[in-house]
Every structure is written in structure tokens, then in C-alpha cells.
C-alpha positions in Angstrom: 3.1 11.0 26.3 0.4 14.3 26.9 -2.4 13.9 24.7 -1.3 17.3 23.1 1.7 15.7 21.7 -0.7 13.4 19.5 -1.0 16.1 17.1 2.4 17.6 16.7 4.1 16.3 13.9 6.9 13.8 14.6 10.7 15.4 14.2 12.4 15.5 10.3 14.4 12.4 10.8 18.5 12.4 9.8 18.1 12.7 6.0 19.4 9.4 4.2 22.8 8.9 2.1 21.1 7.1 -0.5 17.5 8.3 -1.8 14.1 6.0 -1.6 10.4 5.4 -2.6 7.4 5.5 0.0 6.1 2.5 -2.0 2.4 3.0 -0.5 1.0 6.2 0.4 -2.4 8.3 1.1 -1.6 11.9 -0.1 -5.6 12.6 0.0 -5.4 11.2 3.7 -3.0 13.6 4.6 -3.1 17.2 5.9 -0.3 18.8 4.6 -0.5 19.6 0.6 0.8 17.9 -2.0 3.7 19.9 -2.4 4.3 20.6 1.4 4.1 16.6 1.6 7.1 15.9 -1.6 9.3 18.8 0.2 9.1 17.6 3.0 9.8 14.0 2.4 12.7 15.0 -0.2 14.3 17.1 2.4 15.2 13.5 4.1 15.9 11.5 1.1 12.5 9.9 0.2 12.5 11.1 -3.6 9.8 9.2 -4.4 5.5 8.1 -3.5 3.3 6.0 -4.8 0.0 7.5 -3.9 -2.6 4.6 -3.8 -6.3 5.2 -4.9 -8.8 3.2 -2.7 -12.0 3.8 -4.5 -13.3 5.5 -7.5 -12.8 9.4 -6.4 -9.3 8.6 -4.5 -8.2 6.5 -7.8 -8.7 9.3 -10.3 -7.5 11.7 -8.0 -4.1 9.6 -7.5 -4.2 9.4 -11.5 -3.9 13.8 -11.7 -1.4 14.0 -8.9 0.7 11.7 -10.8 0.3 13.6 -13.9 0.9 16.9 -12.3 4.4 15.9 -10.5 7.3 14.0 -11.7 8.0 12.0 -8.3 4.6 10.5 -7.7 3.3 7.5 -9.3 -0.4 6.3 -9.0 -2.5 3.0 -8.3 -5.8 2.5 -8.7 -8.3 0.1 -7.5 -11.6 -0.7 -5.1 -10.3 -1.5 -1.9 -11.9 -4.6 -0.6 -14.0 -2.9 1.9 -14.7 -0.5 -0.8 -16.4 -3.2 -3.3 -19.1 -4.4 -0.7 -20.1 -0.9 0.2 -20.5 -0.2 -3.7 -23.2 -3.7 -3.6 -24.8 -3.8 0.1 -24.6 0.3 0.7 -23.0 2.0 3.2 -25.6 3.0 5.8 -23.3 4.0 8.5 -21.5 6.0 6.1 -18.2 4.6 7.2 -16.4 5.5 4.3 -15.2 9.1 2.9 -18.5 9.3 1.3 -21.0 9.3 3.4 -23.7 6.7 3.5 -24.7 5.2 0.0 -27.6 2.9 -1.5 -27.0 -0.2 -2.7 -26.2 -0.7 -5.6 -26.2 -4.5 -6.7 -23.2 -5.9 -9.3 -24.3 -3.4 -12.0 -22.9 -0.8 -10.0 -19.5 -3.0 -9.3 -19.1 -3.4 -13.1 -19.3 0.4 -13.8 -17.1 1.4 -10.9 -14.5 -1.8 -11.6 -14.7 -0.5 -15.6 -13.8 3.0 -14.5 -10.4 1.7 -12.6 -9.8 -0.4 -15.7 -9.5 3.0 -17.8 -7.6 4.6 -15.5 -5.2 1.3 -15.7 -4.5 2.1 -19.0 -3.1 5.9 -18.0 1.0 5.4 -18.5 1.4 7.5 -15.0 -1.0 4.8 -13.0 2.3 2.7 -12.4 -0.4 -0.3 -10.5 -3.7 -2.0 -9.9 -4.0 -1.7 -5.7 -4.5 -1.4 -3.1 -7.1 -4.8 -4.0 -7.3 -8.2 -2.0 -9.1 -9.1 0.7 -9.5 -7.8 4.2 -11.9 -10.5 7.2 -11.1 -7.6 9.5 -13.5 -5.3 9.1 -16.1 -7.0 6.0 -18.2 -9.6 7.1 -19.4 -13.1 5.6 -22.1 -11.2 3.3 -19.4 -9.4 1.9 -16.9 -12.0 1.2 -18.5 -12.6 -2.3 -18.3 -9.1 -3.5 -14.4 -9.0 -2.2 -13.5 -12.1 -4.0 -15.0 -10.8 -7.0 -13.6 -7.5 -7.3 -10.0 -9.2 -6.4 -9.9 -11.6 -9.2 -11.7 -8.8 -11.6 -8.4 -6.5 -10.6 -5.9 -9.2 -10.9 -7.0 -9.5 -14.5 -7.1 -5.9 -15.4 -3.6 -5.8 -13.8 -2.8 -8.2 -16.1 -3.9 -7.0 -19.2 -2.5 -3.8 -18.8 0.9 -5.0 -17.9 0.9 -3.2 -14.0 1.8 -4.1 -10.9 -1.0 -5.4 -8.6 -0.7 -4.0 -5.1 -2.8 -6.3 -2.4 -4.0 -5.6 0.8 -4.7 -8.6 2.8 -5.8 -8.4 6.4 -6.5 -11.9 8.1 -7.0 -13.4 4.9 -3.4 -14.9 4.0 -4.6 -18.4 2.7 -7.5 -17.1 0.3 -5.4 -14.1 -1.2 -2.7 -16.6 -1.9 -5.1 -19.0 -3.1 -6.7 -16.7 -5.5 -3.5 -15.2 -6.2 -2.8 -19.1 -7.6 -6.5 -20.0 -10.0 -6.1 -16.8 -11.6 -2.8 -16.3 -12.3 -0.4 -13.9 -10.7 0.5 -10.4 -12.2 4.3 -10.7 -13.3 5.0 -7.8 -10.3 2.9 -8.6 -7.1 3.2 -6.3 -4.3 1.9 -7.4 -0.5 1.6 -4.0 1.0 1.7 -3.7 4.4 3.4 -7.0 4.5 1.6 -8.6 7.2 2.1 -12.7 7.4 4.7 -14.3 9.2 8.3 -15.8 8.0 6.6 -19.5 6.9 4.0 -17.0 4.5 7.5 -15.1 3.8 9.3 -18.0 1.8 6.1 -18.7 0.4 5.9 -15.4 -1.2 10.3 -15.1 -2.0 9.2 -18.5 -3.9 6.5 -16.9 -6.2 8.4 -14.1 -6.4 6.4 -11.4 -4.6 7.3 -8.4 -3.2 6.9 -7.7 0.5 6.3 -4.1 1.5 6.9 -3.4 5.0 5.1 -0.7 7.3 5.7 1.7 10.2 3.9 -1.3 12.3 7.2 -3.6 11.8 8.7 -1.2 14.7 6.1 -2.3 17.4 7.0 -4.2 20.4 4.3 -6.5 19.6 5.4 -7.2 15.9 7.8 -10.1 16.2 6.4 -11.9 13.6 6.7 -9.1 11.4 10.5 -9.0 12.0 11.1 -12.8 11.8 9.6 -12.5 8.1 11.5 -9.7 7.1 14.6 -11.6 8.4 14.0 -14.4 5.8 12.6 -11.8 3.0 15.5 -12.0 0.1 16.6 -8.6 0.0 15.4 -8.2 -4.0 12.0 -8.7 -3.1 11.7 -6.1 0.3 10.0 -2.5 0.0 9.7 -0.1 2.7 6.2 2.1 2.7 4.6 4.6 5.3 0.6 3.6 4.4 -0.1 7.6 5.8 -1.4 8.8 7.3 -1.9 5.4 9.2 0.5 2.8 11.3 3.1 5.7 12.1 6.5 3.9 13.2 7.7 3.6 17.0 8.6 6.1 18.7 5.8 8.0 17.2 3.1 5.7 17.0 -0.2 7.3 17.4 0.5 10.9 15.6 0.0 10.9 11.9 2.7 9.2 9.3 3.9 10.9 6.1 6.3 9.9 3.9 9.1 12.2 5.3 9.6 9.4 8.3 10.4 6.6 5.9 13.8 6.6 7.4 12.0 5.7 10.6 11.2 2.6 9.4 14.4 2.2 6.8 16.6 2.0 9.9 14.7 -0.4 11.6 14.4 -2.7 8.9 18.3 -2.1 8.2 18.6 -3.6 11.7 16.5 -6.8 11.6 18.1 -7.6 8.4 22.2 -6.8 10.0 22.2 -4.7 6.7 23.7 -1.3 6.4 21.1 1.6 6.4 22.8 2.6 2.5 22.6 -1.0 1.6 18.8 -1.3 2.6 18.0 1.9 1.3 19.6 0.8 -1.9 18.3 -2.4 -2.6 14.5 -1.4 -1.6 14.9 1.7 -4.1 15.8 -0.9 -6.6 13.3 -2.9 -5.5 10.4 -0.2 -5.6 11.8 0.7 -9.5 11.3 -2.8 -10.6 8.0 -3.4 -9.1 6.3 -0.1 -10.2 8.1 -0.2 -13.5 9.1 3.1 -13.5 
């Protein structure tokens, strides 16, 4: 492909019989508007976001966009990479904020107090994206992730919302914490990214597995073989856009208009029909957003 292709938009897929939810997506990541993004996406049949907040800013921000339009439901949370930089600064200014002081657990309360108001908001539909990523934190922020998980799980709880985890390399402890405190009674693995052994693990407690633009890549077997043994009740289907845009467009920016993409991909692994997928997951996303 010539590198100018990179940043023409992928093609409006064939629009889908039966209308879905982009169960995980970054409107604020994105550089069409809000509106432009819904149109567009509704044009093909995906009705429906859930715009995830990833730090204080993003959260409240996913909280007014909600407000403001009938088709998008919010999250709100500190994603785990978010919750060290809040304690041990940010002096690379990796994040959307530049670089930032630290500022200790005192600062952690007041930011994780903040997402627990907006919890309480009837249009913030989940607590996510939360959970723990070994990918790009290090040991000295392990403590401050853990901490920040199991202080989410418990406002998820208490509010009666759906807890939305990211979880990169860190299967075993998110499922482990996911056990001492107590599971949320809708649990949503976003970005599903374990394999089909973590899979019945997960159809056992009951999670929900929400599966990504990256199950279409050539080297994402394992991805496949646990949506193979996914019950059908418990699958979602999400874009995570801007990022992990599906095959054959992998490398130009997602949005939620190629949900398809990804639909009919899964509707093959599974020997499902494309209506019946999109069926069940819209369901699925229904139940699990409570909505």
C-alpha cells in the first residue's frame, strides 16, 4: 500500500440488515465530529457507541456527549496507565496532557472521587475502560493500577453499572482481582484479548467478551479460537477508534462506521449468519450497558 493511502479513510462498508452497537469507542480520538462520526456510522447500520472516558477530562467529556445525543452512552474511569501518571507524574508527557507532577494517592482519591460522581449520571451506562495493562506500566506502577482497579470495581458496584476492563498481558491478575473483590453483575473484557482456555473461563463467570478490529489479523489465531468457543450471549463486537482498525485496512484510522468489517468476520469464525451475529451482539451490547 503507498504511504498516502494511510490517511484516506477506509470505504463505507455494505450497510447491515440488522442494526448494532460499537460497544467501545474514542469519539475525542477521532477526527471527524461527533455528528459527522453517528451519520456516518448509522448510514451502515451501527446505531449505536459507547464512547469510553480514559481519564478525568475524556470521562466528563464522554458524560456531555451522552447527554447531548440519544445514540451514545458513556463510561467513565482512569485507565490503568492513567492512575500511575496521576501518582509518579508524567514527565515525558505521554499522555493527552502533557507532562504532569506527581501527585502521590491524595491526588488518586480526588481524581477516582470525581469518576465516582460521574458514575452516578443515568447517561454514564459503565465504569471502564479500568484493569490492568504490564504493557506499557512498569513494576513501580503495578501498585497504583491494582489500586485504582479494585477502587473502580467497587464504584461499579455501588452504582449498579457495567465495569468495562482493559487488560493487556495481565489475564491472571485481572481475573484474580476480578475474584477477592467481587465481580460487577455485567463485566465487560473489551478488546477481548485472552485465548479460548481464558474464554470458558470467562462464559463460566459470565463475562462478556468484546471483540476488536485486531481479531481480523493474520497473526490473531488465538483470538479466533476464543471467539469460536465464546457462547454467543456473552460476544460484543467494538471498533476501540480510532485504534486496531480491521484487515484490509489496518493501519488507517478506525471509526465506528467499519463495525461491519469486523461483524462479518466474526459471523465467519463463529459459521453464524451475518443477521444472526449482528443480532445476538446487539442484544448482547443492550444487556451489558443496560440501556
Amino acid at each position: 500500500m503507498a504511504p498516502q493511502d494511510k490517511n484516506t479513510p477506509p470505504p463505507l462498508p455494505e450497510p447491515l440488515r440488522v442494526a448494532v452497537a460499537d460497544s467501545h469507542t474514542h469519539l475525542d480520538m477521532q477526527d471527524s465530529s461527533v455528528e459527522e462520526a453517528l451519520a456516518k456510522a448509522a448510514s451502515v447500520g451501527v446505531t449505536t457507541v459507547v464512547q469510553v472516558g480514559c481519564d478525568l477530562a475524556g470521562s466528563r467529556w464522554a458524560a456531555e456527549t451522552a447527554a447531548a445525543h440519544d445514540s451514545v452512552h458513556a463510561t467513565v474511569a482512569l485507565h490503568p496507565n492513567e492512575a500511575p501518571r496521576i501518582v509518579l507524574g508524567d514527565p515525558d508527557g505521554w499522555s493527552r496532557q502533557g507532562a504532569r507532577e506527581p501527585g502521590g494517592d491524595s491526588a488518586l482519591d480526588a481524581a477516582l472521587a470525581e469518576i465516582d460522581r460521574l458514575a452516578a449520571l443515568p447517561q454514564v451506562r459503565g465504569v471502564g475502560e479500568t484493569g490492568l495493562d504490564y504493557f506499557r506500566t512498569g513494576p513501580e506502577g503495578m501498585a497504583t493500577q491494582e489500586a485504582s482497579f479494585r477502587a473502580h470495581i467497587e464504584i461499579a458496584k455501588r452504582h449498579g453499572k457495567a465495569l468495562v476492563i482493559h487488560d493487556r498481558e495481565a489475564h491472571d491478575d485481572v481475573l484474580r482481582i476480578l475474584r477477592e473483590e467481587g465481580a460487577p453483575d455485567r463485566v465487560v473484557f473489551h478488546c477481548y484479548s485472552g485465548d479460548a482456555e481464558m474464554a470458558k473461563i470467562c462464559a463460566a463467570a459470565g463475562y462478556f467478551m468484546s471483540f476488536a478490529g485486531n481479531v481480523t489479523f493474520k497473526n490473531a489465531q488465538h483470538l479466533r479460537d476464543a471467539l469460536a468457543v465464546a457462547p454467543p450471549e456473552l460476544v460484543l463486537v467494538e471498533t476501540d477508534a480510532p485504534f486496531l482498525t480491521p484487515a484490509p485496512y489496518r493501519g488507517r484510522a478506525n471509526a465506528p462506521y467499519l463495525i461491519p468489517v469486523t461483524l462479518r468476520a466474526m459471523a465467519e469464525v463463529t459459521a453464524m449468519t451475518e443477521d444472526a451475529m449482528a443480532t445476538a451482539v446487539a442484544a448482547n451490547t443492550a444487556r451489558a450497558f443496560g440501556y
